[in-house]
Gaussian input, Z-matrix of N, CA and C with variables (Angstrom, degrees):
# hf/3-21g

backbone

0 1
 N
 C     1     B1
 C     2     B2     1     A1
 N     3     B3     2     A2     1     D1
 C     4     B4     3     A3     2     D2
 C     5     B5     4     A4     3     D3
 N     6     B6     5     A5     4     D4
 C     7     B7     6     A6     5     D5
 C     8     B8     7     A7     6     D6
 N     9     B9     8     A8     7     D7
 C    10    B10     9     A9     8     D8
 C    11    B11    10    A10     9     D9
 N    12    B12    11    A11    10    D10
 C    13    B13    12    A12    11    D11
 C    14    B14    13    A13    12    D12
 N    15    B15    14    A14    13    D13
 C    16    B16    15    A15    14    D14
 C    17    B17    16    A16    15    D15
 N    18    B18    17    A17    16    D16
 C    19    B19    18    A18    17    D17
 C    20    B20    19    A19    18    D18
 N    21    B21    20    A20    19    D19
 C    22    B22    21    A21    20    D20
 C    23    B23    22    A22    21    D21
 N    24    B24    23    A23    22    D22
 C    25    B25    24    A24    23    D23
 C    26    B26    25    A25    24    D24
 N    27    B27    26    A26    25    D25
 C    28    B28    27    A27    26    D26
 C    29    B29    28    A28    27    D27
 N    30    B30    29    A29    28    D28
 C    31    B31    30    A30    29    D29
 C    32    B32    31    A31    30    D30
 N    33    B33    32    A32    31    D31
 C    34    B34    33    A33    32    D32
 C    35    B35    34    A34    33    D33
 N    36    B36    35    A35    34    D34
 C    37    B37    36    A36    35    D35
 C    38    B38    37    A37    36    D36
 N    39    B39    38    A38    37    D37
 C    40    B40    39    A39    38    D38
 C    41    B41    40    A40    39    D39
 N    42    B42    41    A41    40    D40
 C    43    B43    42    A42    41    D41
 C    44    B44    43    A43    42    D42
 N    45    B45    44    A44    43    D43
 C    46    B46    45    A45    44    D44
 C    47    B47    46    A46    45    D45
 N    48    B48    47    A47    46    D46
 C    49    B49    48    A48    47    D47
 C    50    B50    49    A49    48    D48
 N    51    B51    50    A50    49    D49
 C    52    B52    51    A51    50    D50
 C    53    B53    52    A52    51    D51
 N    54    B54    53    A53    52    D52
 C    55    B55    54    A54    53    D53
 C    56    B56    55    A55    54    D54
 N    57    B57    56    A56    55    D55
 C    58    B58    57    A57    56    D56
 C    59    B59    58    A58    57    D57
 N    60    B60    59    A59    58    D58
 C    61    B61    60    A60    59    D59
 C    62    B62    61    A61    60    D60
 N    63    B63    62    A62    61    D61
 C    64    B64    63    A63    62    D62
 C    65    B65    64    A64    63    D63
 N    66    B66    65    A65    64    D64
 C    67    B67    66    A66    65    D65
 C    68    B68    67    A67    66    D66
 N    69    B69    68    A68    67    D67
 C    70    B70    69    A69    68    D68
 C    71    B71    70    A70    69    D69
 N    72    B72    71    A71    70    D70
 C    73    B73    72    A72    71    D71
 C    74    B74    73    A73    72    D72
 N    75    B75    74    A74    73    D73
 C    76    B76    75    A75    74    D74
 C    77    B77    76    A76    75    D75
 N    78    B78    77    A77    76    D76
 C    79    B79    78    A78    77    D77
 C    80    B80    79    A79    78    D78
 N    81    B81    80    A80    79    D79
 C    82    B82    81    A81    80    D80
 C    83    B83    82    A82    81    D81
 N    84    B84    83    A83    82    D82
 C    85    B85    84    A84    83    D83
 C    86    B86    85    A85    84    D84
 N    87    B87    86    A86    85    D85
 C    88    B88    87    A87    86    D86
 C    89    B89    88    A88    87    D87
 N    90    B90    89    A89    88    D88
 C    91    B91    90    A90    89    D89
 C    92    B92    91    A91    90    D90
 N    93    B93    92    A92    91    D91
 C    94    B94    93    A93    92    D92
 C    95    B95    94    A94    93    D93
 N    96    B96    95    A95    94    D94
 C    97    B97    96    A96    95    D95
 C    98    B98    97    A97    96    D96
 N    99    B99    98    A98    97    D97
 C   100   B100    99    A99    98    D98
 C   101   B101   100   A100    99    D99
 N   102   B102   101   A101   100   D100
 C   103   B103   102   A102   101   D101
 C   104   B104   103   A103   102   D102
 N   105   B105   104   A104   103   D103
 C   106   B106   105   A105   104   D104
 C   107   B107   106   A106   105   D105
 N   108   B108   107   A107   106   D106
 C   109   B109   108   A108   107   D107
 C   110   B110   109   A109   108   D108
 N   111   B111   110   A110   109   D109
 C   112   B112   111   A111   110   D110
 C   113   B113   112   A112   111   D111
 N   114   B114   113   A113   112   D112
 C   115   B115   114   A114   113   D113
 C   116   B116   115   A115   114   D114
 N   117   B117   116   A116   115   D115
 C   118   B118   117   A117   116   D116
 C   119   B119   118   A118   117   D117
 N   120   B120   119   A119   118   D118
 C   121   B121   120   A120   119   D119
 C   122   B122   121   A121   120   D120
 N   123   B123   122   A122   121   D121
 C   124   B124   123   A123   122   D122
 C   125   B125   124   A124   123   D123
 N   126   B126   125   A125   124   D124
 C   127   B127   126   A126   125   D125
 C   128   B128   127   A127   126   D126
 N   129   B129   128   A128   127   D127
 C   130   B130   129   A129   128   D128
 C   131   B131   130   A130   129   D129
 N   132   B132   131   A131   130   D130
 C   133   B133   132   A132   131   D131
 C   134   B134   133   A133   132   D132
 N   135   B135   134   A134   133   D133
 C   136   B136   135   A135   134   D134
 C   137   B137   136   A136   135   D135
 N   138   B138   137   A137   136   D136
 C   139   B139   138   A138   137   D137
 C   140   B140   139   A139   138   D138
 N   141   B141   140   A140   139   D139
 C   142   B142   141   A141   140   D140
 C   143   B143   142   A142   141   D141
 N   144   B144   143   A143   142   D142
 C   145   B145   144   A144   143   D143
 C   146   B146   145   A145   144   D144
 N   147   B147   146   A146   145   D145
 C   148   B148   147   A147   146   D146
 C   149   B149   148   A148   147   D147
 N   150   B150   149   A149   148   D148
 C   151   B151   150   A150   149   D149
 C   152   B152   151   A151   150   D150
 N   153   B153   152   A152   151   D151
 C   154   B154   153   A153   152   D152
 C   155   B155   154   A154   153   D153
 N   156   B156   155   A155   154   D154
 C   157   B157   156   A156   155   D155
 C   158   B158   157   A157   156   D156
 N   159   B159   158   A158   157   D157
 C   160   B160   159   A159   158   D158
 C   161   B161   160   A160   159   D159
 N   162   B162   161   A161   160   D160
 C   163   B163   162   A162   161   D161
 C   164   B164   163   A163   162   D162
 N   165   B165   164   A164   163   D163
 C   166   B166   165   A165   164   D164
 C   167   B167   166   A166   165   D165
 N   168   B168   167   A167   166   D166
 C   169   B169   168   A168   167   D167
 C   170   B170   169   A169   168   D168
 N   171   B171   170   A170   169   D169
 C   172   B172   171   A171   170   D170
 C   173   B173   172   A172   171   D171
 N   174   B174   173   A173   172   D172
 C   175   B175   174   A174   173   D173
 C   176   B176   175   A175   174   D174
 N   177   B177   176   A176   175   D175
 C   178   B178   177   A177   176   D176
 C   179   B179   178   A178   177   D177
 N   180   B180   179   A179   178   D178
 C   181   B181   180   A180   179   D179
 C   182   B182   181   A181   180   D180
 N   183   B183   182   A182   181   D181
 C   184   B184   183   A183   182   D182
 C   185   B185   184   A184   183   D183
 N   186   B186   185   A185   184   D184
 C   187   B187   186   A186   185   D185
 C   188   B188   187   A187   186   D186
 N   189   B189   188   A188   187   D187
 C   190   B190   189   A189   188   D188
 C   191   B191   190   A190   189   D189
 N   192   B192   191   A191   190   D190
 C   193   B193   192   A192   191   D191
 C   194   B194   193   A193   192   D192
 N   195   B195   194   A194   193   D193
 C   196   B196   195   A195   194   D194
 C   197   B197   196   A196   195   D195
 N   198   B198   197   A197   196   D196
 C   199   B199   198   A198   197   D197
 C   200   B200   199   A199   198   D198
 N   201   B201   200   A200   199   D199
 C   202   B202   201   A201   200   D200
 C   203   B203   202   A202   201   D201
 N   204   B204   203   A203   202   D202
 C   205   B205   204   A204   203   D203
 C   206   B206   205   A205   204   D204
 N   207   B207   206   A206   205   D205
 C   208   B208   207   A207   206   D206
 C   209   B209   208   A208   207   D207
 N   210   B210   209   A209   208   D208
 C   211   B211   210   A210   209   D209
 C   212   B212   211   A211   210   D210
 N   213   B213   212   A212   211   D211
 C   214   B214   213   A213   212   D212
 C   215   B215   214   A214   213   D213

   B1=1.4558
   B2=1.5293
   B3=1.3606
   B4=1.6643
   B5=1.3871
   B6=1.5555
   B7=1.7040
   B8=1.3027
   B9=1.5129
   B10=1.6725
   B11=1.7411
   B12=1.2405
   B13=1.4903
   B14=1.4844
   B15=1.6167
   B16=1.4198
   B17=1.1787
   B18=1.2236
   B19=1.8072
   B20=1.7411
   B21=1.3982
   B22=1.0667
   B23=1.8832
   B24=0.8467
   B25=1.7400
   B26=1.2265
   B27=1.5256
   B28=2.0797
   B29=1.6601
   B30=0.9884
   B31=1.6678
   B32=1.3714
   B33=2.1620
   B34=1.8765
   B35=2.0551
   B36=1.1608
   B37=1.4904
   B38=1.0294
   B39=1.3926
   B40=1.4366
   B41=1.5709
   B42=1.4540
   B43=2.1414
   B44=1.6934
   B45=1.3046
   B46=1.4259
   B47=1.9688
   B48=0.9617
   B49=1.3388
   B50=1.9400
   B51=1.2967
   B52=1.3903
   B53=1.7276
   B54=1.4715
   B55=1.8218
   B56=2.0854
   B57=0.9251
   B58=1.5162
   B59=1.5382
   B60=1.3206
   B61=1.5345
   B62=1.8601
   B63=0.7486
   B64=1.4034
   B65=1.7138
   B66=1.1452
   B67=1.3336
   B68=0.9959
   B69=1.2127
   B70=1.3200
   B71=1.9143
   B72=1.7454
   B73=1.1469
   B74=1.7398
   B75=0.9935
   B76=1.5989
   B77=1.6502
   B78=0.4239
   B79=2.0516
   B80=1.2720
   B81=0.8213
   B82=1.9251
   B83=1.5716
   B84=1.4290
   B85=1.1681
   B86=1.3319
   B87=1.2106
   B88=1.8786
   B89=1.9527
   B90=1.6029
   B91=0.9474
   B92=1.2937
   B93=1.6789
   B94=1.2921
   B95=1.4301
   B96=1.6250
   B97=1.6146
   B98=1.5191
   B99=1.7618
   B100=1.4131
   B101=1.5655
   B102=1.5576
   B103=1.5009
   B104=1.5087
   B105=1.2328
   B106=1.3116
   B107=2.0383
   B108=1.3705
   B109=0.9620
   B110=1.6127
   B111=1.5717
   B112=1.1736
   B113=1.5675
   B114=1.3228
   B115=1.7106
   B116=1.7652
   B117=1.1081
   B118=1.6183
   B119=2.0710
   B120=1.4435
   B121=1.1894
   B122=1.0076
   B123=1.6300
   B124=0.9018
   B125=1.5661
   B126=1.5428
   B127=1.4725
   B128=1.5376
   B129=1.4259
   B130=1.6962
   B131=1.3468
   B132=1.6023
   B133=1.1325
   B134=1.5687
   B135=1.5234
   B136=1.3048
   B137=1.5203
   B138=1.7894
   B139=1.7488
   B140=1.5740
   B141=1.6610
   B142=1.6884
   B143=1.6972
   B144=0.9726
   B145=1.6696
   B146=2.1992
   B147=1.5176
   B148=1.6582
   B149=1.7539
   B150=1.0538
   B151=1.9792
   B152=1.4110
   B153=1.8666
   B154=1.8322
   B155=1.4151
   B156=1.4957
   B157=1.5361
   B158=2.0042
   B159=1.5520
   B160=1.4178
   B161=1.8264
   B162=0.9904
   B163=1.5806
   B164=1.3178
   B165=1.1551
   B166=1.7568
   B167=1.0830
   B168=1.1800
   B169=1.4554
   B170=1.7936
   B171=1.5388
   B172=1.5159
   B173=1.7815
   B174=1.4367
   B175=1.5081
   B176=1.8679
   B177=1.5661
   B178=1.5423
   B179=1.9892
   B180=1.0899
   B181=1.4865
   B182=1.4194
   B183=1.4361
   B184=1.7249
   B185=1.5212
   B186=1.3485
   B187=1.7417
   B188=1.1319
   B189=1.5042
   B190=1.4744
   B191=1.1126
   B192=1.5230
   B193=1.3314
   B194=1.3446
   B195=1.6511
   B196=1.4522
   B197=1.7072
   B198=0.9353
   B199=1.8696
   B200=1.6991
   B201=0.8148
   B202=1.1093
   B203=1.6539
   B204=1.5041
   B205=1.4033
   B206=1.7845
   B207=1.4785
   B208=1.6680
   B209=1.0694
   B210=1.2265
   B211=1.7910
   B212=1.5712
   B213=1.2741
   B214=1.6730
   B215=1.1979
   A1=108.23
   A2=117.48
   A3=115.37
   A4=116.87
   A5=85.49
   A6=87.41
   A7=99.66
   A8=126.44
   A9=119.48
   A10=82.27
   A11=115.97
   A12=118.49
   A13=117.21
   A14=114.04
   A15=98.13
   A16=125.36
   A17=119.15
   A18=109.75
   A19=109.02
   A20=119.80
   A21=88.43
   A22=100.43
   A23=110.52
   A24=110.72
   A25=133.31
   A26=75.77
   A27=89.43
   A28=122.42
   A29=93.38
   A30=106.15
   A31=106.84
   A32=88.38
   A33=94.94
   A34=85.50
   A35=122.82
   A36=120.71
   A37=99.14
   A38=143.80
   A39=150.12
   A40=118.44
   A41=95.53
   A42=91.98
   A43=96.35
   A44=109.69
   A45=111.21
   A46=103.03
   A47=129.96
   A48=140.07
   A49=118.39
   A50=89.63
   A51=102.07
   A52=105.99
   A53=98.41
   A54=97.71
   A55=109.98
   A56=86.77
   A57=98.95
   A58=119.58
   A59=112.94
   A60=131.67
   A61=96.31
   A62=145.03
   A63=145.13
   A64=114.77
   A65=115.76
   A66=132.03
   A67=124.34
   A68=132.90
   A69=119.14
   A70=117.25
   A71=104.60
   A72=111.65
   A73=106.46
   A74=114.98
   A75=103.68
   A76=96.69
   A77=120.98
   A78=109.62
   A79=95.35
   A80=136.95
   A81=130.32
   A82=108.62
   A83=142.21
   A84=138.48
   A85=133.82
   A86=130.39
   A87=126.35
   A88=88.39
   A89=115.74
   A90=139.39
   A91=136.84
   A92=130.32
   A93=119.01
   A94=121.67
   A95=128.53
   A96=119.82
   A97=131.57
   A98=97.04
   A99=94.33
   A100=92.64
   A101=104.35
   A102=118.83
   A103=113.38
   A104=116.99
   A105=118.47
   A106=107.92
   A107=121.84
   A108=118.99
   A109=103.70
   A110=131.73
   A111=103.96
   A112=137.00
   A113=79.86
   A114=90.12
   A115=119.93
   A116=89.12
   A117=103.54
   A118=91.02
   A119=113.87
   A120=89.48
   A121=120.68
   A122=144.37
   A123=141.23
   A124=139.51
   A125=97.18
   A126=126.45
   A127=103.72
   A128=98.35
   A129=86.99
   A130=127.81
   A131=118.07
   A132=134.42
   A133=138.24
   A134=93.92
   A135=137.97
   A136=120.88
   A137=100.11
   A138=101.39
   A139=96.14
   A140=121.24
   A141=116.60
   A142=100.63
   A143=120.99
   A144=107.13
   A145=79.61
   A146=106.16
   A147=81.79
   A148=99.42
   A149=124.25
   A150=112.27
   A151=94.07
   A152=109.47
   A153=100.31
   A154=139.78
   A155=89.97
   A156=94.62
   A157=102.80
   A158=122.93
   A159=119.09
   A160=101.32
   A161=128.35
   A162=140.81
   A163=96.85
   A164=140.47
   A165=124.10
   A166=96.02
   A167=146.29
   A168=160.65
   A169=97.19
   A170=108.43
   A171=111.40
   A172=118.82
   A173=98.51
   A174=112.14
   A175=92.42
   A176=102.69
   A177=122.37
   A178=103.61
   A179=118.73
   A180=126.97
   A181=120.01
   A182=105.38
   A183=126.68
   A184=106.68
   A185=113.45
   A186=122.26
   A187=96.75
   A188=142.25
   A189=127.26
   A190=124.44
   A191=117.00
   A192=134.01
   A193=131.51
   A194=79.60
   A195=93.90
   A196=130.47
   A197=109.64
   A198=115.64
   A199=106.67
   A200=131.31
   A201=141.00
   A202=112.74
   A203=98.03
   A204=110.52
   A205=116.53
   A206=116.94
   A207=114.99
   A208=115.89
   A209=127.27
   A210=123.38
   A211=93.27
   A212=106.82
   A213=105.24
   A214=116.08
   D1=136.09
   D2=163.46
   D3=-57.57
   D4=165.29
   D5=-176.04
   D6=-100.17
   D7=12.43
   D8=-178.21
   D9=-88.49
   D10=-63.04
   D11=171.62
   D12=-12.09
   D13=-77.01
   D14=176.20
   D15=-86.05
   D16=-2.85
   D17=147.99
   D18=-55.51
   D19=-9.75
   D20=-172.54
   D21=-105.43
   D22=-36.62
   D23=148.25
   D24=1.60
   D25=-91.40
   D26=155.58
   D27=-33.01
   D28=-91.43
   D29=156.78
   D30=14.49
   D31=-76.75
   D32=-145.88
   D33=-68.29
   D34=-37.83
   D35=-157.50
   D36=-63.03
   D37=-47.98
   D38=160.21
   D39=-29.39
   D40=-52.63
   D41=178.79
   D42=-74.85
   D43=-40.62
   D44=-163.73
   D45=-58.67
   D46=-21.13
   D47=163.14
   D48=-68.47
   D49=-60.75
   D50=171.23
   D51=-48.27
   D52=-69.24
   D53=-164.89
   D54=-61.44
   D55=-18.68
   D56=169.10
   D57=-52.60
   D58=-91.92
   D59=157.89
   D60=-34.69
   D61=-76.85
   D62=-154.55
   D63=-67.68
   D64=-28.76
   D65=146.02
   D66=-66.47
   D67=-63.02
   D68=-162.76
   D69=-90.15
   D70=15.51
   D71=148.38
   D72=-101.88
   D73=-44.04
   D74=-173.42
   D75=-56.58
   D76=10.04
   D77=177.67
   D78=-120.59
   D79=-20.32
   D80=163.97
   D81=-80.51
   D82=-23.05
   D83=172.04
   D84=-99.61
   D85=131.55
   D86=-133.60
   D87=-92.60
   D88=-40.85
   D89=-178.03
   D90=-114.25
   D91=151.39
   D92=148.20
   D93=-57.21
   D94=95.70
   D95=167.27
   D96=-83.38
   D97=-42.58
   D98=177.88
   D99=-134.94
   D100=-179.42
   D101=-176.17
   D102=-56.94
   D103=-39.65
   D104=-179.80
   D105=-63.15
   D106=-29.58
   D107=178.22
   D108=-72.48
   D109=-32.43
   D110=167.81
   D111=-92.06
   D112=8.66
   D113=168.85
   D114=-76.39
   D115=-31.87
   D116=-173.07
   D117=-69.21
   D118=-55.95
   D119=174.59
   D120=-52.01
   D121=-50.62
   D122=171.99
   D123=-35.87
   D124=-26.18
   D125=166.04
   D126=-66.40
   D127=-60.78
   D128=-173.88
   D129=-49.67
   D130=-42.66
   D131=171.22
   D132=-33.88
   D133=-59.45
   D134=160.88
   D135=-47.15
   D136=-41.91
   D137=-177.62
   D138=-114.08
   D139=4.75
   D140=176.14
   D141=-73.99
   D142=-30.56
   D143=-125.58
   D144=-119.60
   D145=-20.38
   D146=173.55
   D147=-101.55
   D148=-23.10
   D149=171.22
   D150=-43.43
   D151=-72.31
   D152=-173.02
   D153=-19.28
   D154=-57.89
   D155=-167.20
   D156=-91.60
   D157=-9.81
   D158=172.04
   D159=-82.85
   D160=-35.83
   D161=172.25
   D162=-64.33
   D163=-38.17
   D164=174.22
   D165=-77.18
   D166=-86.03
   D167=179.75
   D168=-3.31
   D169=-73.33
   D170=174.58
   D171=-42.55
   D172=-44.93
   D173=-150.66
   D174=-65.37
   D175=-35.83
   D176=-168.05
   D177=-74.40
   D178=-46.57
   D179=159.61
   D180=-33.13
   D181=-62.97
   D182=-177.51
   D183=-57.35
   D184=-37.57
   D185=-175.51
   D186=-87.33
   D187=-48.33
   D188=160.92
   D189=-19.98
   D190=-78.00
   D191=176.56
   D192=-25.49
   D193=-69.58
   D194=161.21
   D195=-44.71
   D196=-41.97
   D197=174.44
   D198=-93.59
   D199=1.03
   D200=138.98
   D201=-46.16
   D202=-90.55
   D203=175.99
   D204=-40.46
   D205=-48.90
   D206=169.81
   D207=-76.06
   D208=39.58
   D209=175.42
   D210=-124.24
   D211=-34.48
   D212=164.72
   D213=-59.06

């Protein structure tokens, strides 16, 4: 496996932690009350939008490969 690959791993396990914790309090709170509640959105945001686009990137690699390998 490359090592850009599991840099990209990391990555996704890292947002996948982040959006975790940051979700599953934003779905317990009806409102923004205090600063820390908009940070947490901000968290989500922050760890939504780079998993997405490193999880396509991977998802797009794996389907490479793969047709790679069936052309042999």
């Amino acid at each position: 496996m490359k090592t850009n690959n599991i840099k990209r791993i990391f990555i996704v396990l890292i947002c996948a932690a982040g959006l975790y914790s940051s979700s599953t309090y934003i779905a317990e709170m009806s409102y923004l009350n205090t600063l820390l509640d908009g940070f947490n959105v901000m968290l989500f945001f922050i760890s939504f939008f780079p998993f997405l686009i490193v999880s396509i990137a991977l998802i797009r690699e794996f389907f490479r490969s793969i047709t790679r390998v069936l052309q042999y």
